[in-house]
C-alpha positions in Angstrom: 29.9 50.1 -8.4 30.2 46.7 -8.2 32.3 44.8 -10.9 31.1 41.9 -13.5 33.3 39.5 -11.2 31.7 40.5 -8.0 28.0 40.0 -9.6 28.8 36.5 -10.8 30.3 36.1 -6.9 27.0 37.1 -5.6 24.7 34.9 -8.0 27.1 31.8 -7.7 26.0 32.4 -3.7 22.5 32.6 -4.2 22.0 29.3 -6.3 24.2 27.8 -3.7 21.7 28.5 -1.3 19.2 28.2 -3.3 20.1 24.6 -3.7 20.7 23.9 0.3 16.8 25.5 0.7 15.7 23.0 -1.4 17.3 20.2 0.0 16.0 21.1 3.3 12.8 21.7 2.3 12.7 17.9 0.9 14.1 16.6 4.3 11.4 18.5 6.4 8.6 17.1 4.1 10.0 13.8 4.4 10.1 13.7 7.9 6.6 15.4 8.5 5.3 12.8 6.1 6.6 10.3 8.4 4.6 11.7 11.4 1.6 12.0 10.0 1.3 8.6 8.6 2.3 7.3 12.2 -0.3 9.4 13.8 -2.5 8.4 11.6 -2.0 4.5 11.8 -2.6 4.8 15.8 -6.0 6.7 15.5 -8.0 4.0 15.3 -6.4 2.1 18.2 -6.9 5.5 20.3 -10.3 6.4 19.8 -11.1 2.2 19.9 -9.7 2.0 23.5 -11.6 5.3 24.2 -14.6 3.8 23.5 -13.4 0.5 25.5 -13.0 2.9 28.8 -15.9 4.4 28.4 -18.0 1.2 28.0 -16.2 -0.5 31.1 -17.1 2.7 32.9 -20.8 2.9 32.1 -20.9 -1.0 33.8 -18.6 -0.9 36.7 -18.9 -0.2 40.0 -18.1 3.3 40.2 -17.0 2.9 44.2 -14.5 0.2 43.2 -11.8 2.3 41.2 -10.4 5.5 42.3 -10.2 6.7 39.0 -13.9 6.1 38.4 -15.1 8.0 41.4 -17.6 10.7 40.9 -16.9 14.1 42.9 -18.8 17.6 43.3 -16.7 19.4 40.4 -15.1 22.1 43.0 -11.6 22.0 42.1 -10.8 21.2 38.1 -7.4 20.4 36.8 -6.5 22.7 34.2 -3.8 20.6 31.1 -2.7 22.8 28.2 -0.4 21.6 25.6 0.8 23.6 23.3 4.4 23.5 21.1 7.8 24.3 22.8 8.6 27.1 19.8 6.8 29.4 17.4 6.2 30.2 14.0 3.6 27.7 13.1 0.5 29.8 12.7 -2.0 29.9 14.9 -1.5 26.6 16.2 -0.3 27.5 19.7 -2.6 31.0 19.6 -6.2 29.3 19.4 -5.0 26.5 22.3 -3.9 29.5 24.4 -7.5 31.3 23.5 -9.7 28.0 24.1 -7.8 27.6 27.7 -8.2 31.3 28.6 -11.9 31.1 27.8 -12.3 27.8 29.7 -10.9 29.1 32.6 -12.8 32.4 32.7 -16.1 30.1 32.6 -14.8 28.2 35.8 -14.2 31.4 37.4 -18.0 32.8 36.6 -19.1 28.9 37.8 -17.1 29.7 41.4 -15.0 26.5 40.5 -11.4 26.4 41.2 -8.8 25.3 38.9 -5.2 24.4 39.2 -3.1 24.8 36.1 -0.7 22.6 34.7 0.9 23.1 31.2 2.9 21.1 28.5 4.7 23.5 25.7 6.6 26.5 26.6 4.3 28.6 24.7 1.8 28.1 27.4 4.2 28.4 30.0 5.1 31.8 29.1 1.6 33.0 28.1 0.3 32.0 31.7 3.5 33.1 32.8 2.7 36.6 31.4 -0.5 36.6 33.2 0.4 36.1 36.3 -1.9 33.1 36.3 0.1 30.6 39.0 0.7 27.0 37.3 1.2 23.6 39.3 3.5 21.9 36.8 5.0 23.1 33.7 6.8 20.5 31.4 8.7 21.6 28.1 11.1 20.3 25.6 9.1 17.8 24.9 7.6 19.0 21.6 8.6 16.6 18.5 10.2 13.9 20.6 7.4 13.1 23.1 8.3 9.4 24.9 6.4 6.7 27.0 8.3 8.0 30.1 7.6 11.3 29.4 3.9 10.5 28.7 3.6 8.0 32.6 5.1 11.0 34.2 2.6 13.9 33.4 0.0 10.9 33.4 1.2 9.8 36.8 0.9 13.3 38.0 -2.5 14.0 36.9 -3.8 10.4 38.5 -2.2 11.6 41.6 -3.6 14.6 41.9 -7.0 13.3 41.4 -6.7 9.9 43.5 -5.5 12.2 46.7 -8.2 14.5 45.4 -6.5 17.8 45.2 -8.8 18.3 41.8 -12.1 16.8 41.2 -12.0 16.6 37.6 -8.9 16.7 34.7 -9.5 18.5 31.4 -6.9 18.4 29.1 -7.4 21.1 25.9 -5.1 20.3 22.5 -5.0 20.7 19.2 -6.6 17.5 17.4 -4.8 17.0 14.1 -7.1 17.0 10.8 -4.8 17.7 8.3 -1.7 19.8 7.9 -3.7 22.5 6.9 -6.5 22.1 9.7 -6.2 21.2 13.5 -9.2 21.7 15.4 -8.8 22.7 19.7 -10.0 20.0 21.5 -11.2 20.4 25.5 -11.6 16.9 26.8 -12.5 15.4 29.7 -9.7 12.7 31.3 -10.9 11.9 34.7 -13.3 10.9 36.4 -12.8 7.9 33.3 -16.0 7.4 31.5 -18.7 9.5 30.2 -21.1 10.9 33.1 -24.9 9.7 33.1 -27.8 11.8 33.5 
């Protein structure tokens, strides 16, 4: 039976850590306050220069720019990003859901797909699957950069300018709030919305 001394021991420990948890905790909301005001200050500029693309594309010459060029869709590039660890929900789970059923509709259409993937989450759920993937990048989660960003960029406009892939979907969760992120499937190239 443990002893008066040992109890006070034990309690001493668990307000100790009691104390470190809550210190943490203050740190992580900090810092994910921090992200979601920058995210949110760039928004605007985002979906503005959207918009911008999409406008220049609806007036130029589609013949002049490879990245314009409209293709029979045979061949679709597959991009799924997704976080590099777990225990967030169903963040990663409805990305990995939305891709699967995305890629079982190009397989009823006849279309092939290529796969690349961003997140070693998806990496190991295609992995799993036996589902072969041109690219994989991870470690990227929570400290994304600009080089980081023109590589799998650069990639993707190579792919499509040689014309391995006639089309670039990228599918991602689109952040709402912390609560609510909504999957996203999004068209990347050919740039600009396709006319009727």
């Amino acid at each position: 039976m443990p002893t008066l001394r040992d109890i006070r021991k034990r309690l001493k420990a668990i307000q100790s850590t009691k104390k470190i948890t809550a210190a943490m905790k203050m740190v992580a909301a900090s810092k994910m306050r921090k992200v979601q005001d920058r995210m949110l200050n760039l928004r605007p500029y985002a979906s503005r220069m959207v918009t911008v693309l999409n406008d220049l594309a609806k007036v130029a010459e589609r013949e002049i720019h490879p990245l314009l060029a409209l293709r029979m869709k045979k061949n679709v590039e597959v991009l799924v990003i997704t976080s590099d660890k777990g225990l967030c929900g169903a963040f990663n789970t409805n990305i990995l859901k939305a891709a699967n059923k995305y890629i079982n509709e190009l397989k009823k259409e006849n279309i092939e797909f290529t796969l690349s993937v961003a997140g070693r989450k998806a990496r190991d759920f295609f992995r799993r699957r036996s589902i072969p993937m041109r690219n994989s990048w991870h470690g990227l989660s929570g400290r994304i950069s600009y080089a980081n960003a023109q590589e799998i960029a650069g990639n993707l406009t190579e792919g499509y300018t040689s014309e391995t892939f006639d089309e670039v979907v990228v599918i991602y969760n689109e952040f709402k709030s912390m609560i609510a992120q909504k999957v996203t499937i999004t068209r990347l190239l050919p740039v600009g919305v396709i006319e009727a």
